[in-house]
C-alpha positions as CSV (number, residue, x, y, z in Angstrom):
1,X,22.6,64.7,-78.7
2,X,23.9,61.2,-78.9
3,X,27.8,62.5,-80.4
4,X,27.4,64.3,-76.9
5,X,26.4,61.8,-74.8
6,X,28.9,59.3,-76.9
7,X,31.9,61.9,-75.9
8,X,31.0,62.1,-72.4
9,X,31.1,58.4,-71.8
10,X,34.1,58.3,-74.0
11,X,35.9,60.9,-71.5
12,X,34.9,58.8,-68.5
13,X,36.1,55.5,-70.1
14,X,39.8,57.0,-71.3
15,X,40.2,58.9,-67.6
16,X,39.5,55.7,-66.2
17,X,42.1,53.5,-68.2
18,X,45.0,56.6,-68.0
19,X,44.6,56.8,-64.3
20,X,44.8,52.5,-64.4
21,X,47.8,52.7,-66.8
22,X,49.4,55.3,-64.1
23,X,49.0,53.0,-61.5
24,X,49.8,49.3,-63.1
25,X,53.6,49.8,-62.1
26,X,53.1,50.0,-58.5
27,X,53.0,46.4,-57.7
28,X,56.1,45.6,-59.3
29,X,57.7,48.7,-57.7
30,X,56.4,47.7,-54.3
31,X,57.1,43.5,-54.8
32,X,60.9,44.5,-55.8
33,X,60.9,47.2,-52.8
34,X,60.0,43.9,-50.6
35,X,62.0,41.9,-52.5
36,X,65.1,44.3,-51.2
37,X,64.2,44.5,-47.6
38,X,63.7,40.9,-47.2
39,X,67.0,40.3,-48.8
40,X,68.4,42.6,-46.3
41,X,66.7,40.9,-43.4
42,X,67.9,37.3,-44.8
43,X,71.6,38.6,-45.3
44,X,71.6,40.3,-41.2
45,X,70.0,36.8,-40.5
46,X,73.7,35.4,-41.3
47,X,75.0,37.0,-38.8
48,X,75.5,35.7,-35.1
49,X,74.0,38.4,-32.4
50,X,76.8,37.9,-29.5
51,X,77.5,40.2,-26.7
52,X,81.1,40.2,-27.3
53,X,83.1,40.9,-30.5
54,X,83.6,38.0,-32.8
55,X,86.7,40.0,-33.7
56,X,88.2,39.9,-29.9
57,X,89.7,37.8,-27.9
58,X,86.2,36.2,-26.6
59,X,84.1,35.8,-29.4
60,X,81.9,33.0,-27.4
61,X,81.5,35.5,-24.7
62,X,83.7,35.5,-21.3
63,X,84.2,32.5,-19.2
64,X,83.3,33.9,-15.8
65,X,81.4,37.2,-14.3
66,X,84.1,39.3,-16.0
67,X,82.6,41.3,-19.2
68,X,84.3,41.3,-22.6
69,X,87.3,42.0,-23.7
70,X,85.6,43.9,-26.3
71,X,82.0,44.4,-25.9
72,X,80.1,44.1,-29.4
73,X,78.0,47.8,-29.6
74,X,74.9,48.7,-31.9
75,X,76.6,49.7,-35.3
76,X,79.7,48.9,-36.9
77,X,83.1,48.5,-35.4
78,X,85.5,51.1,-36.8
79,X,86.6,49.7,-40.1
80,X,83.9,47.3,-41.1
81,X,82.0,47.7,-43.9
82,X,79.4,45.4,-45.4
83,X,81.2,45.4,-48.9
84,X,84.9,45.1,-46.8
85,X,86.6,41.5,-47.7
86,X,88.9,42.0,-44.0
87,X,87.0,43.3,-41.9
88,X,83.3,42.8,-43.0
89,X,80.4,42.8,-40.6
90,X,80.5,40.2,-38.8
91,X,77.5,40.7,-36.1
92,X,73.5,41.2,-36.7
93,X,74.5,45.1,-34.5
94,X,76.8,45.9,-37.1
95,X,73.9,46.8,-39.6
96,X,72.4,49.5,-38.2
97,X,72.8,52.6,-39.3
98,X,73.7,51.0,-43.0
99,X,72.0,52.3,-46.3
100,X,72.5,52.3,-49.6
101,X,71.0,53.7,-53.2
102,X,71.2,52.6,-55.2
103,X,70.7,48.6,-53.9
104,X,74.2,47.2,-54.0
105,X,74.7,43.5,-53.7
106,X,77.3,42.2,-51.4
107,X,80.2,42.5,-53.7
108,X,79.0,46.3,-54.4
109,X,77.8,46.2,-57.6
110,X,74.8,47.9,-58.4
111,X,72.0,45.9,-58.8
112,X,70.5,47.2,-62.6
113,X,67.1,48.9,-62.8
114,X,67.2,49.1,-59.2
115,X,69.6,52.6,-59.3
116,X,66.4,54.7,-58.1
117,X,65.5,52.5,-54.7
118,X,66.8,53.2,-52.0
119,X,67.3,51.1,-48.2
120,X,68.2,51.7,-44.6
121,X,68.6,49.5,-41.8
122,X,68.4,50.0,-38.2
123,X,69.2,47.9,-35.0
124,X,67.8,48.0,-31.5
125,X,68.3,46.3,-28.3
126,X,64.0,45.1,-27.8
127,X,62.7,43.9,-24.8
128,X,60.8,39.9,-25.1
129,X,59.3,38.0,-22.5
130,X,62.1,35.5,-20.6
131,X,64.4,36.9,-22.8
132,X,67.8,38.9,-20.9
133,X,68.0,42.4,-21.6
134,X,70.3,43.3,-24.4
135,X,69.7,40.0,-25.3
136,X,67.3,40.3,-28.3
137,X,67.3,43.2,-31.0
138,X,65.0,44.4,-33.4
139,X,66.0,44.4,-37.3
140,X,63.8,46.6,-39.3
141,X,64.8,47.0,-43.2
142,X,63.2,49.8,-44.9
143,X,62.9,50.1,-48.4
144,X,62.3,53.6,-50.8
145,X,61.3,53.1,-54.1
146,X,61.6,55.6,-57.3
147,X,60.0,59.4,-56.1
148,X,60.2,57.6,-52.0
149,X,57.3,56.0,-52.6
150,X,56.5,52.9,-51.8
151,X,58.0,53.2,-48.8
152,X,58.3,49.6,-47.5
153,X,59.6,48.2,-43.9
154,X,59.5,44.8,-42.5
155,X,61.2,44.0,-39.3
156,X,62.9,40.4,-37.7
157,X,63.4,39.7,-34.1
158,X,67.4,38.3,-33.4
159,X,67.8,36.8,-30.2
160,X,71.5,36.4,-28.8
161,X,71.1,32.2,-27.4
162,X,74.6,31.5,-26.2
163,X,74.6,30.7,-22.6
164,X,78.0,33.0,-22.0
165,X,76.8,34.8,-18.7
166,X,76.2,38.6,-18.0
């Protein structure tokens, strides 16, 4: 009776520590997952948000009521790449739509033990109190980790604050 009762609580006691052992990587998958995204967020944080291309003609914006010479767009301008050393991206917009897996640093090498994680980006014009329209967007940086899981996103507020006018 007590081998029985021994191997019953034995049983419980090794359950309990393999499902604990299964789970003890998660925090470090889910810190480095965080770790990527806020990277991410502090890299787009470089970058101006401008209504007009800092490529064109008017990279403060125009001078008077007419609009830009090349208005600056959600997404990339054909041709610029984050990992591009002539025409990189150059505006907070220019981001969305970006991902990458494995995680790359900016000079595109792959960042080692991080080739299962994957991260996407996306921009969008937000609306804030006594802010302009099209004048603030909305960064959200979401991370994947090995199997898609965790799957981590933390967003930034960018708010265009040159006085060019509309």
């Amino acid at each position: 009776m007590f081998i029985v009762i021994v191997s019953v609580a034995v049983a419980g006691v090794l359950l309990t520590l393999s499902t604990t052992v299964k789970a003890s990587a998660d925090p470090m998958v889910q810190k480095q997952a965080l770790s990527v995204a806020e990277s991410l967020l502090d890299e787009i944080a470089l970058r101006p948000v401008t209504r007009c291309d800092p490529d064109g003609p008017d990279p403060d914006g125009p001078t008077g009521p007419a609009p830009c010479a090349i208005a600056e767009a959600i997404g990339p301008e054909g041709g610029e790449s984050r990992y591009s050393a002539t025409t990189p991206f150059d505006n907070a917009n220019d981001y969305h739509g970006f991902s990458m897996s494995p995680i790359r640093d900016a000079e595109n090498n792959a960042i080692p033990g991080l080739a299962s994680y994957t991260a996407t980006v996306t921009v969008a014009n937000t609306a804030i109190a006594s802010v302009n329209g099209g004048d603030a967007v909305l960064v959200t940086a979401r991370v994947f980790g090995p199997g898609n899981k965790p799957d981590i996103a933390i967003s930034s507020v960018r708010i265009r604050y040159a006085a060019d006018p509309p």
